[in-house]
C-alpha positions as a Markdown table, in Angstrom:
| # | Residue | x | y | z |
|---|---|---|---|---|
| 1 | Unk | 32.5 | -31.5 | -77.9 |
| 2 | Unk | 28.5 | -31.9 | -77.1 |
| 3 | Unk | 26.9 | -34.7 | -77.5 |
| 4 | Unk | 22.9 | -34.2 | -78.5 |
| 5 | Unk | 22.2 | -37.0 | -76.8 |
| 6 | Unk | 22.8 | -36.9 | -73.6 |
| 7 | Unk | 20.3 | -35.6 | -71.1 |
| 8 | Unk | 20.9 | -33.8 | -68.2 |
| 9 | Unk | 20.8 | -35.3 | -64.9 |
| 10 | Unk | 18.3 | -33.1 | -62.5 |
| 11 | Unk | 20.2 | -34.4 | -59.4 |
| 12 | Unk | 23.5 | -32.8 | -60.5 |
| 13 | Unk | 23.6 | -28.9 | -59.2 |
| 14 | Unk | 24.8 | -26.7 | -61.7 |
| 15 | Unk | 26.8 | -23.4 | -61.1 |
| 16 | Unk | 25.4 | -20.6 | -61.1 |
| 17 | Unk | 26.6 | -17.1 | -60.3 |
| 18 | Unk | 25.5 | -16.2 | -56.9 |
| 19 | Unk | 24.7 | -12.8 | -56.0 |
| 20 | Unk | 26.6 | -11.4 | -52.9 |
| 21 | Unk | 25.5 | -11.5 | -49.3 |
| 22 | Unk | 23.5 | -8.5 | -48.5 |
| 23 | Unk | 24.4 | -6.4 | -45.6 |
| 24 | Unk | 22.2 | -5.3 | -42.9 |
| 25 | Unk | 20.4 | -2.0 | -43.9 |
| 26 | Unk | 21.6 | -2.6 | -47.3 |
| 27 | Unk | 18.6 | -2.3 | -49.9 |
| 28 | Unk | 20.3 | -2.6 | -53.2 |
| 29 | Unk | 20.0 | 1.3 | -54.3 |
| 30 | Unk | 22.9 | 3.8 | -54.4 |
| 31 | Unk | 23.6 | 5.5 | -51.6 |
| 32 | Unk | 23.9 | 9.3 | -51.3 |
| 33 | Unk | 26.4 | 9.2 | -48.3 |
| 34 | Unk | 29.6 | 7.0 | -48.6 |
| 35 | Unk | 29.9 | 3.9 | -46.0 |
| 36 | Unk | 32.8 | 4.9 | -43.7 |
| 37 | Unk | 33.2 | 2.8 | -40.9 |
| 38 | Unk | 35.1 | 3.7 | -37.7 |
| 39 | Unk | 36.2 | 2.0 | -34.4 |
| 40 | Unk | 36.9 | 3.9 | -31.5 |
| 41 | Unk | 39.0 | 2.5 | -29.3 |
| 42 | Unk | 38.8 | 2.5 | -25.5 |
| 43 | Unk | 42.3 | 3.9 | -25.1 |
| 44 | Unk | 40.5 | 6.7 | -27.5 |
| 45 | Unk | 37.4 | 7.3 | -25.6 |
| 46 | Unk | 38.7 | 7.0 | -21.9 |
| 47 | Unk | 42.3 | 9.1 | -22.7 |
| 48 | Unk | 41.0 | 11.9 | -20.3 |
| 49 | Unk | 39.6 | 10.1 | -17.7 |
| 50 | Unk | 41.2 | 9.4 | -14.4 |
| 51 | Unk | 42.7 | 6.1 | -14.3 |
| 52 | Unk | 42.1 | 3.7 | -11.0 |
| 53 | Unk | 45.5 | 2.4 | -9.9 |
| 54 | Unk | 44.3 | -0.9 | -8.4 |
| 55 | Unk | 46.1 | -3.7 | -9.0 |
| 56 | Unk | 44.4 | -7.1 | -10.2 |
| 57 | Unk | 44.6 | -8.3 | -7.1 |
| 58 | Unk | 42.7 | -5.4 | -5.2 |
| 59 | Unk | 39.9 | -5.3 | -7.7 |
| 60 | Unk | 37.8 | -8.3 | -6.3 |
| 61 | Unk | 37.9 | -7.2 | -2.8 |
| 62 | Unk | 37.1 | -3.4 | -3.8 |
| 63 | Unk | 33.4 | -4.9 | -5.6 |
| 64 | Unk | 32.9 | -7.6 | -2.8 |
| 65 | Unk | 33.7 | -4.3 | -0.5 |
| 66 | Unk | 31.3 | -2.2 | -2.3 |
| 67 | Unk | 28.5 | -5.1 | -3.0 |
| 68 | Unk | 28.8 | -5.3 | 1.3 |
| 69 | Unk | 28.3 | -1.3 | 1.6 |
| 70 | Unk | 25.4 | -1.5 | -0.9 |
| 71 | Unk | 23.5 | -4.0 | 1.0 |
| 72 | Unk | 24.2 | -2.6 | 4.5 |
| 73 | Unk | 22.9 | 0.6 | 3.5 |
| 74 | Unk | 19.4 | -0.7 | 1.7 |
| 75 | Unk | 19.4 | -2.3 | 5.3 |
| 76 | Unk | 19.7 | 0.6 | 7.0 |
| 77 | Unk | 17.2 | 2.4 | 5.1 |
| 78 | Unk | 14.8 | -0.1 | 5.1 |
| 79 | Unk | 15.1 | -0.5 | 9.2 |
| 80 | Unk | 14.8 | 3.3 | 9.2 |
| 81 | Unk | 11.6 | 3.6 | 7.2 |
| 82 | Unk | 10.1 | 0.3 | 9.7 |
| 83 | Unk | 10.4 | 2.4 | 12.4 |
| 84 | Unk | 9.1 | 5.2 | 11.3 |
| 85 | Unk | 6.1 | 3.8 | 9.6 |
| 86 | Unk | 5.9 | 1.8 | 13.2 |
| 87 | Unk | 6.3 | 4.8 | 15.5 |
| 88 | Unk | 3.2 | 6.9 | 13.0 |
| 89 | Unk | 1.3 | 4.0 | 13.3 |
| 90 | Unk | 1.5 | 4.1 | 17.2 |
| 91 | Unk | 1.2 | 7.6 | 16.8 |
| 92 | Unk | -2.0 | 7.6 | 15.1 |
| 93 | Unk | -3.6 | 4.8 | 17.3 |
| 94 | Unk | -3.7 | 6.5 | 20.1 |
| 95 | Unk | -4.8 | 9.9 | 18.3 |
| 96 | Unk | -7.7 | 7.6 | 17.6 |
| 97 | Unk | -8.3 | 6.4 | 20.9 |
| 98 | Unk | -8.6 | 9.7 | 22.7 |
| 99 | Unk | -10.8 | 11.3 | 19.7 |
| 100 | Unk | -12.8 | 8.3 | 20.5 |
| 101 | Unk | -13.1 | 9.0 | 24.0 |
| 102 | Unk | -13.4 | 12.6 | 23.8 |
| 103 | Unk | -16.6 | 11.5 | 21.4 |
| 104 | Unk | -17.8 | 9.3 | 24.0 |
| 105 | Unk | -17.6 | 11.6 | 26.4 |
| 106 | Unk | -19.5 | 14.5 | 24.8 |
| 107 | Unk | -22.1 | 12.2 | 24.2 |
| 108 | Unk | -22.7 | 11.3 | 27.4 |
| 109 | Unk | -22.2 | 15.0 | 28.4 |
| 110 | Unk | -25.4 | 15.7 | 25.8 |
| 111 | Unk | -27.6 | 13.3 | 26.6 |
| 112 | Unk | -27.3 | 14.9 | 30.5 |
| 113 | Unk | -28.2 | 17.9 | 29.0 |
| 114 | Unk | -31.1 | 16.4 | 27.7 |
| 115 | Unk | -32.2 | 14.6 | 30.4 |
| 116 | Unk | -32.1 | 18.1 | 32.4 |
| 117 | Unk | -33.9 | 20.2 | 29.8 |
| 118 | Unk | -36.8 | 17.8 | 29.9 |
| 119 | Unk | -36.7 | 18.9 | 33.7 |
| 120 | Unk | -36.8 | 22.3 | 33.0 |
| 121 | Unk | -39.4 | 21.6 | 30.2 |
| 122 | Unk | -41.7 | 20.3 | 33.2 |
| 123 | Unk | -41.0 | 22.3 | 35.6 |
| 124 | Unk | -40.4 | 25.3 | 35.3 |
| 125 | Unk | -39.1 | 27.5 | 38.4 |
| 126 | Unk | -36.4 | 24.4 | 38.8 |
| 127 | Unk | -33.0 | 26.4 | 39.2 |
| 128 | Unk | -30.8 | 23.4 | 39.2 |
| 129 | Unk | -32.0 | 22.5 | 36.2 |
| 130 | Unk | -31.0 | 24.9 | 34.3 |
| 131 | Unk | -27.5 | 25.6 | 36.4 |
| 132 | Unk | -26.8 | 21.6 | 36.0 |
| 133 | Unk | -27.5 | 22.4 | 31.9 |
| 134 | Unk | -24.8 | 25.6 | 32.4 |
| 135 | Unk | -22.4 | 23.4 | 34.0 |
| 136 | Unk | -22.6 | 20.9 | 30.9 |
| 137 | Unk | -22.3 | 23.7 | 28.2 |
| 138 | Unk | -19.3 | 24.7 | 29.7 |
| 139 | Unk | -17.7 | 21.7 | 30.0 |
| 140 | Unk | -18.7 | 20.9 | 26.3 |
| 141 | Unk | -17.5 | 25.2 | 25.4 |
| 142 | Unk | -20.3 | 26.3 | 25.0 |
| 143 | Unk | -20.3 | 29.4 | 26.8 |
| 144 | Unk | -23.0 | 31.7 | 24.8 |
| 145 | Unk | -25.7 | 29.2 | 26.2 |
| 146 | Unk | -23.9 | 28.3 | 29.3 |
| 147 | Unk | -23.8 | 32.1 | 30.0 |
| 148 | Unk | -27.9 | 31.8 | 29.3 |
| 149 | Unk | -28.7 | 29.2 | 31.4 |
| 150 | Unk | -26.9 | 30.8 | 34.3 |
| 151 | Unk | -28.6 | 33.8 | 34.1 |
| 152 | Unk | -31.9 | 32.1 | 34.1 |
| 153 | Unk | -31.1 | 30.3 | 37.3 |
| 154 | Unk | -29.8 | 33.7 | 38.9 |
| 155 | Unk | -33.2 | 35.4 | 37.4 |
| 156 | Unk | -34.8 | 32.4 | 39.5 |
| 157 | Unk | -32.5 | 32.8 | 43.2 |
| 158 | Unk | -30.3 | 35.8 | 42.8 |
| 159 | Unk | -28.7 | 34.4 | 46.2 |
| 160 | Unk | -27.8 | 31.5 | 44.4 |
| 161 | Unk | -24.1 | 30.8 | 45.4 |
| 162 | Unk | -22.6 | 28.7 | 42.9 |
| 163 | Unk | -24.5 | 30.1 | 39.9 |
| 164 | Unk | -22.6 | 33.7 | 40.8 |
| 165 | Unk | -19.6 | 32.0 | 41.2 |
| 166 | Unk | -20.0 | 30.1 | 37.4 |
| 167 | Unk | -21.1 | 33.9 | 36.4 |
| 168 | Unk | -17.8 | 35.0 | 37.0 |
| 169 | Unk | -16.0 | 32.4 | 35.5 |
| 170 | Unk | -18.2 | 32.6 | 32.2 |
| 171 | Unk | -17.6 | 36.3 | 32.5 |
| 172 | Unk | -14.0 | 36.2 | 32.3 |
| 173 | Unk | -14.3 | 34.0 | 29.0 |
């Protein structure tokens, strides 16, 4: 029985059908593939595989064992690469030093031949000059010019003891 009367209280909750929980993925059309679900079990999957026979006990001392090894060997590596990288840098240090110096030293070597071509630039017959300048372009390899010079200061005193000695060394170049 209903009575007209009574109005309904907006506080009360009345039932209503509730749709079901959707799944995830699920978007309410028909699907054109069935939903199978499988679980594959680990005794499935790892059937073929070797087992490792160690016992519960054994277990925590093997990873300790192999957590040790790990480290010890990034050690290892890591000293090795150190000394390496130390012994290059050594290495290239003094590769710098002596390139320096052997720069230094061709400098000073050119500006001697300057100073004796401005010699020979004022006078003339000067035969030291130019075998001084020969000396110099040997020591810096120059030989073509070396072998000039000489020959100038032979042209100059054919008797000239030392500049037939440097002949024959520049000869045998």
């Amino acid at each position: 029985m209903k009575f007209k009367n009574i109005k309904k209280d907006p506080r009360k909750k009345t039932l209503t059908k509730k749709s079901p929980a959707k799944k995830v993925g699920d978007s309410g059309k028909k699907r054109q593939f069935p939903n199978i679900y499988r679980i594959i079990t680990e005794r499935k999957v790892f059937r073929n595989l070797p087992k490792l026979k160690l016992s519960l006990s054994l277990q925590p001392k093997f990873k300790k064992f192999l957590v040790i090894f790990a480290a010890m060997a990034v050690f290892f590596v890591m000293a090795v690469l150190t000394a390496g990288i130390a012994f290059f840098s050594v290495k290239v240090y003094q590769n710098y030093q002596q390139i320096t110096q052997i720069n230094l030293q061709r400098q000073q070597i050119q500006s001697k031949i300057n100073f004796w071509q401005s010699i020979a630039d004022k006078y003339d017959g000067y035969k030291d000059a130019y075998f001084q300048m020969a000396i110099l372009d040997y020591q810096l390899g120059n030989f073509q010019k070396a072998k000039l010079e000489n020959q100038k200061t032979l042209t100059l005193d054919p008797n000239f003891e030392d500049a037939k000695n440097l002949k024959e060394v520049l000869d045998s170049k």
